[in-house]
Structures are given as structure tokens and as C-alpha cells.
PDBQT receptor file of N, H, CA, C and O in Angstrom, charges set to zero:
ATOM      1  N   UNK A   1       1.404  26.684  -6.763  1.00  0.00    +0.000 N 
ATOM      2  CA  UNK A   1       1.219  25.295  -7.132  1.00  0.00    +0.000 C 
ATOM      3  C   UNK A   1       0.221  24.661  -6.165  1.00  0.00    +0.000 C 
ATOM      4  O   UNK A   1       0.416  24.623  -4.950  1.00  0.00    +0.000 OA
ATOM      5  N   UNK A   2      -0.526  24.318  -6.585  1.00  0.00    +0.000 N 
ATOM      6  H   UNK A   2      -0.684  24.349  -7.572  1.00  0.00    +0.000 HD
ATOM      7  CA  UNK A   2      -1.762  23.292  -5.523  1.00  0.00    +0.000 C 
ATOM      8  C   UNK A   2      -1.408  22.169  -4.862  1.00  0.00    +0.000 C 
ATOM      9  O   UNK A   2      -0.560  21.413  -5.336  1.00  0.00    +0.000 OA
ATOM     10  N   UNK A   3      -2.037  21.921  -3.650  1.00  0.00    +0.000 N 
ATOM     11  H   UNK A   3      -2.726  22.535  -3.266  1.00  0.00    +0.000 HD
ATOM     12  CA  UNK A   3      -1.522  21.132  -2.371  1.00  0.00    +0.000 C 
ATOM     13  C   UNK A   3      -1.775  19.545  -3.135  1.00  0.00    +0.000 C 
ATOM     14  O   UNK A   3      -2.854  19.075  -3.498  1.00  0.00    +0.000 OA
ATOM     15  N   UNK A   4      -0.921  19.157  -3.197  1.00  0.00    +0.000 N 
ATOM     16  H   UNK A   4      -0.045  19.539  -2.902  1.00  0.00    +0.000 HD
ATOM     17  CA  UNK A   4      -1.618  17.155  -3.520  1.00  0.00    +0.000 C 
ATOM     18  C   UNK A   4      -2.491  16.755  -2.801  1.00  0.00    +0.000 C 
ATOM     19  O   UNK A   4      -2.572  17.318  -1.709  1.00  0.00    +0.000 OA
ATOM     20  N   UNK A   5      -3.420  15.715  -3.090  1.00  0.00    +0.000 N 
ATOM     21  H   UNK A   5      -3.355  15.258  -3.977  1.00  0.00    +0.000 HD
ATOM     22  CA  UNK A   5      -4.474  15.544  -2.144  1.00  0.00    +0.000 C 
ATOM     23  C   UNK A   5      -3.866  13.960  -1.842  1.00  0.00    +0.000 C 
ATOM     24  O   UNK A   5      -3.393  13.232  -2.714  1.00  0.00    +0.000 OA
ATOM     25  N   UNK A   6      -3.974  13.682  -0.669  1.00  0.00    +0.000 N 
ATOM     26  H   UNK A   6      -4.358  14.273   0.039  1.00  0.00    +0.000 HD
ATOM     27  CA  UNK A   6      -3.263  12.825   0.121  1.00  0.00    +0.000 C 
ATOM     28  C   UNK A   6      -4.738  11.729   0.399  1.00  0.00    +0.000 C 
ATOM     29  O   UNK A   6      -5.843  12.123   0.025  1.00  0.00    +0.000 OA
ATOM     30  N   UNK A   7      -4.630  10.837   0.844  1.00  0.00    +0.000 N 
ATOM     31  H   UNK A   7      -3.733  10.517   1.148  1.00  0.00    +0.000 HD
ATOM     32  CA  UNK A   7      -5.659  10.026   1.211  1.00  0.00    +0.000 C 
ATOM     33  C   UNK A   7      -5.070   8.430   2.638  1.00  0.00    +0.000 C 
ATOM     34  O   UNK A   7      -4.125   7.711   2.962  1.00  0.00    +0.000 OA
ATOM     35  N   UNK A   8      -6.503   8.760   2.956  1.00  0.00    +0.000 N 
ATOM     36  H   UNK A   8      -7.271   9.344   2.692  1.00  0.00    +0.000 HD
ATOM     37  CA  UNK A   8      -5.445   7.843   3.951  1.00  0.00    +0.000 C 
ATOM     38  C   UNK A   8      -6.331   6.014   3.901  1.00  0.00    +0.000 C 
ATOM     39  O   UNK A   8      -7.552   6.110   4.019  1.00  0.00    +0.000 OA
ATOM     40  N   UNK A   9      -5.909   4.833   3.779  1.00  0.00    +0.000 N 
ATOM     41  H   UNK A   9      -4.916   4.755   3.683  1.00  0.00    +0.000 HD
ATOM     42  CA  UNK A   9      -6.012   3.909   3.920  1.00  0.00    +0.000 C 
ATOM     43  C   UNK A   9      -5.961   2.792   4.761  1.00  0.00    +0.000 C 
ATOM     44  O   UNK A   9      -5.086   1.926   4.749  1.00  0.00    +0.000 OA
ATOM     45  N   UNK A  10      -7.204   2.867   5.688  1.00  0.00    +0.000 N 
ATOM     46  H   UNK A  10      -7.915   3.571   5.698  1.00  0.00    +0.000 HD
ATOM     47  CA  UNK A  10      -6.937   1.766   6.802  1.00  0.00    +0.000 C 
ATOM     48  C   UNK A  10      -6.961   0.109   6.693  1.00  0.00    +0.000 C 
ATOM     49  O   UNK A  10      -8.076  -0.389   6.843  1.00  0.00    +0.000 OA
ATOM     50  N   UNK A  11      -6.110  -0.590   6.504  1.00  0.00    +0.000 N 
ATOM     51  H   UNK A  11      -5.204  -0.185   6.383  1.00  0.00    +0.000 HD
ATOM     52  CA  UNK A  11      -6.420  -1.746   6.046  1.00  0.00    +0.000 C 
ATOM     53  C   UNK A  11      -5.573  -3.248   7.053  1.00  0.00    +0.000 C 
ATOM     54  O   UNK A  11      -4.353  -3.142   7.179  1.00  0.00    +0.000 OA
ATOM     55  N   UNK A  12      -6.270  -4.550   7.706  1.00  0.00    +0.000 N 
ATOM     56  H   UNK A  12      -7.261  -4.636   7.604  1.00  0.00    +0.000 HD
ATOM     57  CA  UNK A  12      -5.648  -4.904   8.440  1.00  0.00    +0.000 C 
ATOM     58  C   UNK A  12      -4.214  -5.758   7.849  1.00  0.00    +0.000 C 
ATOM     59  O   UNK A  12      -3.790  -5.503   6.721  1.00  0.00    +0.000 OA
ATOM     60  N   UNK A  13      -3.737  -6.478   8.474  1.00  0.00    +0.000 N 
ATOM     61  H   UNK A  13      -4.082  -6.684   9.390  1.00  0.00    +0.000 HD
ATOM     62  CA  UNK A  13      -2.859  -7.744   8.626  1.00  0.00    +0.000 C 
ATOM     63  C   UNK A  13      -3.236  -8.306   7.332  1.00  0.00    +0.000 C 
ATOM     64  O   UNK A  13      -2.361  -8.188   6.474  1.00  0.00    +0.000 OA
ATOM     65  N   UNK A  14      -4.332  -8.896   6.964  1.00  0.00    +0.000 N 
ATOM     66  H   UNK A  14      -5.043  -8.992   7.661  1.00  0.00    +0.000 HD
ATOM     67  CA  UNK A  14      -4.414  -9.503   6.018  1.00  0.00    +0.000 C 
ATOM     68  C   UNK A  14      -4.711  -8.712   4.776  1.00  0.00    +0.000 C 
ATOM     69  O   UNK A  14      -4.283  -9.290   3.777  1.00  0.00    +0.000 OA
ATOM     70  N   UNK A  15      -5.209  -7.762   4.566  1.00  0.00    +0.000 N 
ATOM     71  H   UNK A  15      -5.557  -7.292   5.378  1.00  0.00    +0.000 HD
ATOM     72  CA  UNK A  15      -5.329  -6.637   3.641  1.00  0.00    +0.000 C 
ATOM     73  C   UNK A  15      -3.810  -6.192   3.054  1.00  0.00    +0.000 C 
ATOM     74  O   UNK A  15      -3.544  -6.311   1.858  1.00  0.00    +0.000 OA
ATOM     75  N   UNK A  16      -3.110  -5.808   3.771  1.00  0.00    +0.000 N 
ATOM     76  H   UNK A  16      -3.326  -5.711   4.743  1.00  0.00    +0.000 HD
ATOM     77  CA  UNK A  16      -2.085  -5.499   3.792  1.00  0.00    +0.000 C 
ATOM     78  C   UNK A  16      -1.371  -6.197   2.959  1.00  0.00    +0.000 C 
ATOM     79  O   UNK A  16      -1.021  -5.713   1.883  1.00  0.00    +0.000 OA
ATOM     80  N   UNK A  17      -1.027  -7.520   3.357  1.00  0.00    +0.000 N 
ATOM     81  H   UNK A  17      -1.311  -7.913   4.232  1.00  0.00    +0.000 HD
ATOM     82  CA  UNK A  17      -0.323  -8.626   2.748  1.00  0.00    +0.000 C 
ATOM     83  C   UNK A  17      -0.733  -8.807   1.474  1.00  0.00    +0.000 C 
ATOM     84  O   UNK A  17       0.091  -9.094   0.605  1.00  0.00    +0.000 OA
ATOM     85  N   UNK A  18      -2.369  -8.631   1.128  1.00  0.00    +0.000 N 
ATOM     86  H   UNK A  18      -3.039  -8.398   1.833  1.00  0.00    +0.000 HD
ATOM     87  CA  UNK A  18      -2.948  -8.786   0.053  1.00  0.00    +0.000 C 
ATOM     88  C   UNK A  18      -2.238  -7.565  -1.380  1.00  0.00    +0.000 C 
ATOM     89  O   UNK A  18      -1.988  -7.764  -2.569  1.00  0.00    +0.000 OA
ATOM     90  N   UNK A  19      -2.137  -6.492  -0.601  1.00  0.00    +0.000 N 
ATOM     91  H   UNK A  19      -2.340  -6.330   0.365  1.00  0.00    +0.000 HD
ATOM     92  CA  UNK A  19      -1.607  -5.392  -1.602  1.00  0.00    +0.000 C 
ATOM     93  C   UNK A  19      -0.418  -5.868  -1.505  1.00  0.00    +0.000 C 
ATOM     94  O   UNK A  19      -0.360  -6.648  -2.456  1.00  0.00    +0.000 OA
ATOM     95  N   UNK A  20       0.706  -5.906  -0.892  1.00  0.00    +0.000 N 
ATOM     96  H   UNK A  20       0.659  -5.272  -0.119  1.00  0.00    +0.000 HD
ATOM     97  CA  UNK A  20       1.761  -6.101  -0.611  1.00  0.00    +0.000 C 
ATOM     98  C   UNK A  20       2.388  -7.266  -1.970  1.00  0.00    +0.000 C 
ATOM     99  O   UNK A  20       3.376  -7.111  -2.687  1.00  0.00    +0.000 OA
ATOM    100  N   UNK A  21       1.309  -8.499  -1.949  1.00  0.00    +0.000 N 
ATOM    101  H   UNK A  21       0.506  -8.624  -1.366  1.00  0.00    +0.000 HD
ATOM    102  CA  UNK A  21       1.617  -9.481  -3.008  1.00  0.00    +0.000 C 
ATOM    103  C   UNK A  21       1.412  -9.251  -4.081  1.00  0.00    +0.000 C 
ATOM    104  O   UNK A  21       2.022  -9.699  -5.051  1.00  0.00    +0.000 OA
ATOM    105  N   UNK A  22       0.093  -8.164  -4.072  1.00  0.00    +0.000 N 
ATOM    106  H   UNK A  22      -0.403  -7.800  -3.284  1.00  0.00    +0.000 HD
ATOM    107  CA  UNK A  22      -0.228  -7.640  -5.817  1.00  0.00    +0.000 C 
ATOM    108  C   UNK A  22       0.476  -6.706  -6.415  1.00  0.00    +0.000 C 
ATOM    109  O   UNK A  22       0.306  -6.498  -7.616  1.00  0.00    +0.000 OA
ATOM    110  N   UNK A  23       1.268  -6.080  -5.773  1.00  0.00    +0.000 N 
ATOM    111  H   UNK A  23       1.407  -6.249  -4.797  1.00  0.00    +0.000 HD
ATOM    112  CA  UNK A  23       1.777  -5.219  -6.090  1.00  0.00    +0.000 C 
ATOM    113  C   UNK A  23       3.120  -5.730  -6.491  1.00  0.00    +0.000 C 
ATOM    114  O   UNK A  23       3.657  -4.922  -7.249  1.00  0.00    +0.000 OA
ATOM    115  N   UNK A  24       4.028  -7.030  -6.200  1.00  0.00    +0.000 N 
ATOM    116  H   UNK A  24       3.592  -7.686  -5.585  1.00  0.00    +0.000 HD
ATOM    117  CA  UNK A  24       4.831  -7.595  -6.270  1.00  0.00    +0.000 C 
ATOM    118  C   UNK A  24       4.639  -8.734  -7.228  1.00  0.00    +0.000 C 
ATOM    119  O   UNK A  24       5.501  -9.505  -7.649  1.00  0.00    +0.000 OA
ATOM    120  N   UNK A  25       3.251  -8.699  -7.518  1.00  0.00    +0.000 N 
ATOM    121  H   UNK A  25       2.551  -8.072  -7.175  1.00  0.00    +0.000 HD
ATOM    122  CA  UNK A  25       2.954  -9.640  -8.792  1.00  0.00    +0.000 C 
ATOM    123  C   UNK A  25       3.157  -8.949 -10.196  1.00  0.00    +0.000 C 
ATOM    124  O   UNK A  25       3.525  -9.458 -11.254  1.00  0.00    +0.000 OA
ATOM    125  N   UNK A  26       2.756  -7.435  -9.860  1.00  0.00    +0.000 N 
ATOM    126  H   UNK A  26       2.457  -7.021  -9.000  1.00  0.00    +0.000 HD
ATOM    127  CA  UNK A  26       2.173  -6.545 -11.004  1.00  0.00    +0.000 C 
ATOM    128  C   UNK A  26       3.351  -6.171 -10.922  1.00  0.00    +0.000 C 
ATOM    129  O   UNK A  26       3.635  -5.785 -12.056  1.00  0.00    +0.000 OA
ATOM    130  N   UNK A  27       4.928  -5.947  -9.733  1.00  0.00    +0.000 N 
ATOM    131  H   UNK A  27       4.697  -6.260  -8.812  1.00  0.00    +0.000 HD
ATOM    132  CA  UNK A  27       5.873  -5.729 -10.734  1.00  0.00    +0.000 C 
ATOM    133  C   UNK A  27       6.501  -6.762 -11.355  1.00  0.00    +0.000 C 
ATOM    134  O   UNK A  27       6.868  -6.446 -12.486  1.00  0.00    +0.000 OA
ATOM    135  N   UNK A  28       6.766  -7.890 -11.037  1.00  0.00    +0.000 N 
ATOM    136  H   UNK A  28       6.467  -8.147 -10.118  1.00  0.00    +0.000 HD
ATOM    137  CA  UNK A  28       7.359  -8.875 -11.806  1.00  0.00    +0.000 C 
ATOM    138  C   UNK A  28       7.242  -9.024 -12.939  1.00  0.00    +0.000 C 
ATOM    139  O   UNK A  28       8.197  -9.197 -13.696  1.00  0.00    +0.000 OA
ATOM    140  N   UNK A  29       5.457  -8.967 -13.461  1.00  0.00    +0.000 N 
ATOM    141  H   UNK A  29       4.681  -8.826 -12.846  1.00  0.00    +0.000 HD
ATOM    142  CA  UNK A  29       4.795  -8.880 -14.645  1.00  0.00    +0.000 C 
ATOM    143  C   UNK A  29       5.092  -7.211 -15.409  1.00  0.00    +0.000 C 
ATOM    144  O   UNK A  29       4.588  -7.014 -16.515  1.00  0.00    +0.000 OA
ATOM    145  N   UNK A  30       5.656  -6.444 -14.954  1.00  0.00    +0.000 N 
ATOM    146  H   UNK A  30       6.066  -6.604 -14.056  1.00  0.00    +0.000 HD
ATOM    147  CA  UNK A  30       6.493  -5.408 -15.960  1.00  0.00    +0.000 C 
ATOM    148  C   UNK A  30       7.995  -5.950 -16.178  1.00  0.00    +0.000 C 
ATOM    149  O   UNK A  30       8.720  -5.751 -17.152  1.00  0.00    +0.000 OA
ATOM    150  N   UNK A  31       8.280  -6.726 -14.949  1.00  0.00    +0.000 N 
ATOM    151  H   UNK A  31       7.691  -6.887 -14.157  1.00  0.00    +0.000 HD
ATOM    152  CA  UNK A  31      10.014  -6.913 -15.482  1.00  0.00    +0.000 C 
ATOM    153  C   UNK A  31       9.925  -7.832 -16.643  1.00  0.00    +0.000 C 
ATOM    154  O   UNK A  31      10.878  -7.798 -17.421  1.00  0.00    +0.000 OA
ATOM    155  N   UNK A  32       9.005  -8.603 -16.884  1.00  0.00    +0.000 N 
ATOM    156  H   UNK A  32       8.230  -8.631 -16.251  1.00  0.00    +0.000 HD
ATOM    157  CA  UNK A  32       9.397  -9.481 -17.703  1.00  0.00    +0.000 C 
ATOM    158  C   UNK A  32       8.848  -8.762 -18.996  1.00  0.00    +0.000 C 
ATOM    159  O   UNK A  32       9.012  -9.443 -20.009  1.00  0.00    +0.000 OA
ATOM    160  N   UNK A  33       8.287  -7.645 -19.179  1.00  0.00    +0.000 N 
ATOM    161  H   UNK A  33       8.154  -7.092 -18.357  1.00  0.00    +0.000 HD
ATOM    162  CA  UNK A  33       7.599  -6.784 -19.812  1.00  0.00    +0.000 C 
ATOM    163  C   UNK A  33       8.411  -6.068 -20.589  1.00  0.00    +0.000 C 
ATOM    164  O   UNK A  33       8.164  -5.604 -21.702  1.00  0.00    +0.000 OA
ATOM    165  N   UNK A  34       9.865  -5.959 -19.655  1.00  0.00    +0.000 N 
ATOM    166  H   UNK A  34      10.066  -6.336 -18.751  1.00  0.00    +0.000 HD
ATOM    167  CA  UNK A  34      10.747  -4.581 -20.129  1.00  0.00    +0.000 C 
ATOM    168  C   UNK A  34      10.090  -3.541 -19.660  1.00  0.00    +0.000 C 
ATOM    169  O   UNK A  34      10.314  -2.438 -20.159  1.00  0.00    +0.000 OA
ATOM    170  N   UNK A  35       9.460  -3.637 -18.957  1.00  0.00    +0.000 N 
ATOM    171  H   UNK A  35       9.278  -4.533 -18.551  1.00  0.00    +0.000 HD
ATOM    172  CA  UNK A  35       8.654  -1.560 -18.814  1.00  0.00    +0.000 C 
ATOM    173  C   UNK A  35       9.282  -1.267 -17.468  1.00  0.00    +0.000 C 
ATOM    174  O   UNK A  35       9.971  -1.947 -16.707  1.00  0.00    +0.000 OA
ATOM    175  N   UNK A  36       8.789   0.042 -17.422  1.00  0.00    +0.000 N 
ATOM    176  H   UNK A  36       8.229   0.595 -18.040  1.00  0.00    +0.000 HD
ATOM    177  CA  UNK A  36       9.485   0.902 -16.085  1.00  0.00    +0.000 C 
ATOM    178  C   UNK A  36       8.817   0.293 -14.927  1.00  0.00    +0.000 C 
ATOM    179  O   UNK A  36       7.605   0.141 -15.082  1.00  0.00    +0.000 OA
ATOM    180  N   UNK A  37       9.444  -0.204 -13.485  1.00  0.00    +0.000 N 
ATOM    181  H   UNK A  37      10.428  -0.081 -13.358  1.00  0.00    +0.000 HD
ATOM    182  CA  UNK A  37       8.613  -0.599 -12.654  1.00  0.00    +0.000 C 
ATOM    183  C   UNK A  37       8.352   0.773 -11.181  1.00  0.00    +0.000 C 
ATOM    184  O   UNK A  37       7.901   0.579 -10.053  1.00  0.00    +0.000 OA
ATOM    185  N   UNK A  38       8.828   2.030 -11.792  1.00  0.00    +0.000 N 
ATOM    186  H   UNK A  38       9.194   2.188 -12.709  1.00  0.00    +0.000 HD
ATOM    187  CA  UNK A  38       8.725   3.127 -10.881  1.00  0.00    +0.000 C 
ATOM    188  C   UNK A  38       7.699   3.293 -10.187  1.00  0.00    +0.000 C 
ATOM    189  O   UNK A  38       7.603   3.216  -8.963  1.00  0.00    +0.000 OA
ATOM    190  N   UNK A  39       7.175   3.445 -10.692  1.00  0.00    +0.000 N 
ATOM    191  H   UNK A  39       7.253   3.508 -11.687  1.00  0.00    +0.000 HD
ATOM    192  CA  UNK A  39       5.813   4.112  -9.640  1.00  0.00    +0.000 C 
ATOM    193  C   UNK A  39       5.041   2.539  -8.892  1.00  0.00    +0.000 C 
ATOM    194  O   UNK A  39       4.727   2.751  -7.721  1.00  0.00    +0.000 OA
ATOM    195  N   UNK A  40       4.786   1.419  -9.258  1.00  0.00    +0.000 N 
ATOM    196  H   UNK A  40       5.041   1.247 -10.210  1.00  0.00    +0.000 HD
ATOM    197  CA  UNK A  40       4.968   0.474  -8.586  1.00  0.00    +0.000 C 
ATOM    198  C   UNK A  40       5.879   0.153  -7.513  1.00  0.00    +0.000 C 
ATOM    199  O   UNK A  40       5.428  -0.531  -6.594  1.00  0.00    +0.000 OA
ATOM    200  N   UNK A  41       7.313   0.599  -7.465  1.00  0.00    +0.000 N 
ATOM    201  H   UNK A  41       7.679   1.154  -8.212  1.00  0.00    +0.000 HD
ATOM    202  CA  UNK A  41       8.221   0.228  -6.528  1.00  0.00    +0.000 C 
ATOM    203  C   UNK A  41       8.061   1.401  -5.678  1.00  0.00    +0.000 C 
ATOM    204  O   UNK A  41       8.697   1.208  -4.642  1.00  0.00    +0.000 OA
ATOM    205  N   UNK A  42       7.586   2.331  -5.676  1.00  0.00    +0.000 N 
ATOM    206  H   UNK A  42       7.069   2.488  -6.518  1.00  0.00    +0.000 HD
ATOM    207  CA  UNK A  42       7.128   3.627  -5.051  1.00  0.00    +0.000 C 
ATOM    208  C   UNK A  42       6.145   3.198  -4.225  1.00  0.00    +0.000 C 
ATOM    209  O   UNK A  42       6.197   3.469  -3.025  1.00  0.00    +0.000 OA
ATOM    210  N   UNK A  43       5.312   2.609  -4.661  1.00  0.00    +0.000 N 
ATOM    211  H   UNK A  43       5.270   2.389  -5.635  1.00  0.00    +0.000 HD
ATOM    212  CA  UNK A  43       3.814   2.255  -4.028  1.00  0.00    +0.000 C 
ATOM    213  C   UNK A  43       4.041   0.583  -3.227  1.00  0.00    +0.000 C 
ATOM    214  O   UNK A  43       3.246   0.388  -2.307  1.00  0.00    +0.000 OA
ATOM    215  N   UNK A  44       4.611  -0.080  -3.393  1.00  0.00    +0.000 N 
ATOM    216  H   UNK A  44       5.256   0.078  -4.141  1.00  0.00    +0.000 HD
ATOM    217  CA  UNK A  44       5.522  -1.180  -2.782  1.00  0.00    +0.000 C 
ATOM    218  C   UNK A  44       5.718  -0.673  -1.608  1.00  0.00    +0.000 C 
ATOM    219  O   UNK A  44       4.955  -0.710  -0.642  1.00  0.00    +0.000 OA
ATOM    220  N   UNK A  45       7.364   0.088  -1.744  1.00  0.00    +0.000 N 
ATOM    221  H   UNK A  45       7.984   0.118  -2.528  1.00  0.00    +0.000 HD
ATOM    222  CA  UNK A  45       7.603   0.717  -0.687  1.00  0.00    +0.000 C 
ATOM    223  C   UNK A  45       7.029   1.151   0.127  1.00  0.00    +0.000 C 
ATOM    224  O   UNK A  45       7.297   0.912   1.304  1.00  0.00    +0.000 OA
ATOM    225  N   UNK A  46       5.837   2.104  -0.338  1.00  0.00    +0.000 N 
ATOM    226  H   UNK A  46       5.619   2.298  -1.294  1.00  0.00    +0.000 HD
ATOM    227  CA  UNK A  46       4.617   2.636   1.250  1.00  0.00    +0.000 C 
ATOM    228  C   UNK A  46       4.072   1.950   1.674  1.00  0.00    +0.000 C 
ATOM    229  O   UNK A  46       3.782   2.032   2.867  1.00  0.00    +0.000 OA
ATOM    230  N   UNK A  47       3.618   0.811   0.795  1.00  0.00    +0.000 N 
ATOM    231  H   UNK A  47       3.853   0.745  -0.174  1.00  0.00    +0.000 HD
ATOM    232  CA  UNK A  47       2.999  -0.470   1.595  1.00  0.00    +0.000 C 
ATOM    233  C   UNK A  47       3.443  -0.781   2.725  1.00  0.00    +0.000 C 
ATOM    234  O   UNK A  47       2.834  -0.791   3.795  1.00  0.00    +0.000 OA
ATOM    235  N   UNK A  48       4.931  -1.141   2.427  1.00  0.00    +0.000 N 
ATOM    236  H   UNK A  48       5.425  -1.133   1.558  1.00  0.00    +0.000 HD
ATOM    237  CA  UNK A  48       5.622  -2.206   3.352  1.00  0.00    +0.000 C 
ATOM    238  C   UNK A  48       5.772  -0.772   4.484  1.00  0.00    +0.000 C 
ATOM    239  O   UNK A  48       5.208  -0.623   5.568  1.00  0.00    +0.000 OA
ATOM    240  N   UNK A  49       6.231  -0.328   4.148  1.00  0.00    +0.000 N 
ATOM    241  H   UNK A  49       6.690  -0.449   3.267  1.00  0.00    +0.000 HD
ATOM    242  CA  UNK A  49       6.688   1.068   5.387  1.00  0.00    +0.000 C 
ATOM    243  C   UNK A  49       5.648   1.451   6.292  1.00  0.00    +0.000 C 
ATOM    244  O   UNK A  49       5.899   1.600   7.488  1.00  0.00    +0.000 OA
ATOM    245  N   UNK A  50       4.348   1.645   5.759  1.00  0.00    +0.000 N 
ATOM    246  H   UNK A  50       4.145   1.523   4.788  1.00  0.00    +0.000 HD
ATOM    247  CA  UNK A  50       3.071   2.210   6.318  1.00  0.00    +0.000 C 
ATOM    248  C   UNK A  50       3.101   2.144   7.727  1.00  0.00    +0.000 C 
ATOM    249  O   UNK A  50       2.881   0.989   8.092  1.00  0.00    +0.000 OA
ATOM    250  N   UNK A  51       3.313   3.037   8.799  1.00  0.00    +0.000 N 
ATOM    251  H   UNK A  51       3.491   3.975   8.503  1.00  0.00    +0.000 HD
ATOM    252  CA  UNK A  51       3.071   2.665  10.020  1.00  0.00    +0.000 C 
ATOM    253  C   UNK A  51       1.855   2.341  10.207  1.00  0.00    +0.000 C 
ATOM    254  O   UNK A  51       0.849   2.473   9.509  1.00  0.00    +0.000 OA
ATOM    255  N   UNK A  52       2.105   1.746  11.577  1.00  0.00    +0.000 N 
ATOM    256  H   UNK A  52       2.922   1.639  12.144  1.00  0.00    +0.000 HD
ATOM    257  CA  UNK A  52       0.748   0.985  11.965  1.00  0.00    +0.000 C 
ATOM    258  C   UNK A  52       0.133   1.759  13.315  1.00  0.00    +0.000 C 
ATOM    259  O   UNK A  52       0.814   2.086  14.286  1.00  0.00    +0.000 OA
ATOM    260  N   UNK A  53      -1.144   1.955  13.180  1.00  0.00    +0.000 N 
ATOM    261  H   UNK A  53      -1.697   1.689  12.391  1.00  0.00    +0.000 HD
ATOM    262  CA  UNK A  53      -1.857   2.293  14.403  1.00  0.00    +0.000 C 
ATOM    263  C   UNK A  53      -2.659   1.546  15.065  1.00  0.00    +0.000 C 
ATOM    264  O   UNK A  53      -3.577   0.904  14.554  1.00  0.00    +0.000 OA
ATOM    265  N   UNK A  54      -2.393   1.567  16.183  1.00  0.00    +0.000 N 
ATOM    266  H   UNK A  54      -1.648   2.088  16.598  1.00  0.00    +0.000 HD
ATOM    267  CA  UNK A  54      -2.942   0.976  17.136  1.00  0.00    +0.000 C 
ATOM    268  C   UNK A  54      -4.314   1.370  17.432  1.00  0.00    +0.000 C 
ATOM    269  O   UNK A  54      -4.593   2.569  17.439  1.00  0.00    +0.000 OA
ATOM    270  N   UNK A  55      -5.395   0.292  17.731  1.00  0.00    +0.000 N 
ATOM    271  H   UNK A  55      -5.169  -0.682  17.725  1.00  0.00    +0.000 HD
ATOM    272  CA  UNK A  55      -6.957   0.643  17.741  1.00  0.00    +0.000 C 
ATOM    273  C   UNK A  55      -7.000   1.538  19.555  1.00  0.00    +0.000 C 
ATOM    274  O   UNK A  55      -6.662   0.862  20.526  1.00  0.00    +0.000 OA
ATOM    275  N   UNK A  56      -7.376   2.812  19.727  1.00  0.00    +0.000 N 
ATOM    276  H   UNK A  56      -7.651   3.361  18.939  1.00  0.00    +0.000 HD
ATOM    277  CA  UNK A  56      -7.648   3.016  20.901  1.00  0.00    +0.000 C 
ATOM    278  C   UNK A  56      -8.897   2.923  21.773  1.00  0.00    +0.000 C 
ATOM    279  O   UNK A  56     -10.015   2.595  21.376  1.00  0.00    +0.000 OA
ATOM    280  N   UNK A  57      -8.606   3.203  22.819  1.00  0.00    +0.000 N 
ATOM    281  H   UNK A  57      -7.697   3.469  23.142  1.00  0.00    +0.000 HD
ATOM    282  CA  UNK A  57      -9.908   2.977  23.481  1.00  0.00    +0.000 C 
ATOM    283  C   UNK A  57     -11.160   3.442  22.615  1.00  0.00    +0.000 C 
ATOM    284  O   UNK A  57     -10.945   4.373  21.838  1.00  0.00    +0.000 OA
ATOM    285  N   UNK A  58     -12.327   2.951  22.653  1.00  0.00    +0.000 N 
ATOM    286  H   UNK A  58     -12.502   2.195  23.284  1.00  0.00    +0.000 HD
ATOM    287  CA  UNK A  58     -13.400   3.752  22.009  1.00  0.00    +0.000 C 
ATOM    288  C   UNK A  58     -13.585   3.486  20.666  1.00  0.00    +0.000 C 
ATOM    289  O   UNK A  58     -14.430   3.931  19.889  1.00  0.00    +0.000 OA
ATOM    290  N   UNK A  59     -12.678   2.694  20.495  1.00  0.00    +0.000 N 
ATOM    291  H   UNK A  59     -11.992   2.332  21.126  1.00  0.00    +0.000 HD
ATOM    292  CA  UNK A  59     -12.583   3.181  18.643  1.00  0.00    +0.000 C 
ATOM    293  C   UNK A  59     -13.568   1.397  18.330  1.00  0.00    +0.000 C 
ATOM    294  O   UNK A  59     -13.630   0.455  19.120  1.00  0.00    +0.000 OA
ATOM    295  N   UNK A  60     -14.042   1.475  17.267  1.00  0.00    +0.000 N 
ATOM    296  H   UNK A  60     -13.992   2.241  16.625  1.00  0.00    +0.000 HD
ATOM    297  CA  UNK A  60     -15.091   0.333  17.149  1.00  0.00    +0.000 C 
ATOM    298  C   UNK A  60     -14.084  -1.032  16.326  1.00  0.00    +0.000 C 
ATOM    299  O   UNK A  60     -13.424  -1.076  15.288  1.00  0.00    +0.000 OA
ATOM    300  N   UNK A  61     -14.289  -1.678  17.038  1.00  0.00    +0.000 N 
ATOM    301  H   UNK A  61     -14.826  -1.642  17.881  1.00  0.00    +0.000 HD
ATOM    302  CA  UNK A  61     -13.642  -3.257  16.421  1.00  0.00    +0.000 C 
ATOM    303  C   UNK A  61     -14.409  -3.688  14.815  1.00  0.00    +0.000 C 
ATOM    304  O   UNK A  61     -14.079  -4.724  14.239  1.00  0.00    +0.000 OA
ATOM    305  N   UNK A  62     -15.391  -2.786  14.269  1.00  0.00    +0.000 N 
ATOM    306  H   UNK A  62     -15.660  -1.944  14.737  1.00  0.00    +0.000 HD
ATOM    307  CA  UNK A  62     -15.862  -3.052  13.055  1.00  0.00    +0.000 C 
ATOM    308  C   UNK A  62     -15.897  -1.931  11.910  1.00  0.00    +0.000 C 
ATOM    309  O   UNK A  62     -16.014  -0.772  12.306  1.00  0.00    +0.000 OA
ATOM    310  N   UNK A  63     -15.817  -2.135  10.673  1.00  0.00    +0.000 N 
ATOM    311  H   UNK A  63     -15.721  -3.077  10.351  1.00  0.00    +0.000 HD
ATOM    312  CA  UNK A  63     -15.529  -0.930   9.698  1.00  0.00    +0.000 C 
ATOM    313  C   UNK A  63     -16.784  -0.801   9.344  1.00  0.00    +0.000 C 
ATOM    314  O   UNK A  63     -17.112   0.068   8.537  1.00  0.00    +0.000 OA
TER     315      UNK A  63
């Protein structure tokens, strides 16, 4: 069976919050839908969970 391809997403404080609300908009808008809100409450969840890394020495204050 083939490896999933994983991806990684650096995004700050305010980014964050930004998915965090859309994603909590877009499920509300299935509950009232009747549809499944799975894979949304999946992707919710990693949001909010996502550890956070700390910028280290060296590392550039701009993306």
C-alpha cells in the first residue's frame, strides 16, 4: 500500500484563527445542510491541536 503524502503548513496567530473560523463556518453550514460534517471535524481538530514551533535562531522573521 503507498505511503500518504503528508504536507506541512506554516501559518501564524492570525492565519490560524482564520482557518480555525472557516472551518467552523463551513461546518455549521453542513449542519444546517443535514450532511456529514466528518472530514471537516477531522480537519478542525488538527487545526486547533497543531503544535506550535518556535522561530529559532537564524531562521528569517519573513516568508
Amino acid at each position: 500500500m503507498p505511503q500518504e503524502e503528508k504536507r506541512v503548513l506554516t501559518v501564524d496567530k492570525y492565519e490560524r484563527g482564520i482557518l480555525i473560523h472557516a472551518l467552523n463556518d463551513m461546518r455549521t453550514d453542513l449542519i444546517e445542510e443535514a450532511r456529514p460534517t466528518d472530514a471537516v471535524d477531522e480537519l478542525l481538530l488538527k487545526t486547533i491541536d497543531a503544535p506550535m514551533k518556535k522561530r529559532g535562531k537564524g531562521e528569517d522573521e519573513e516568508r
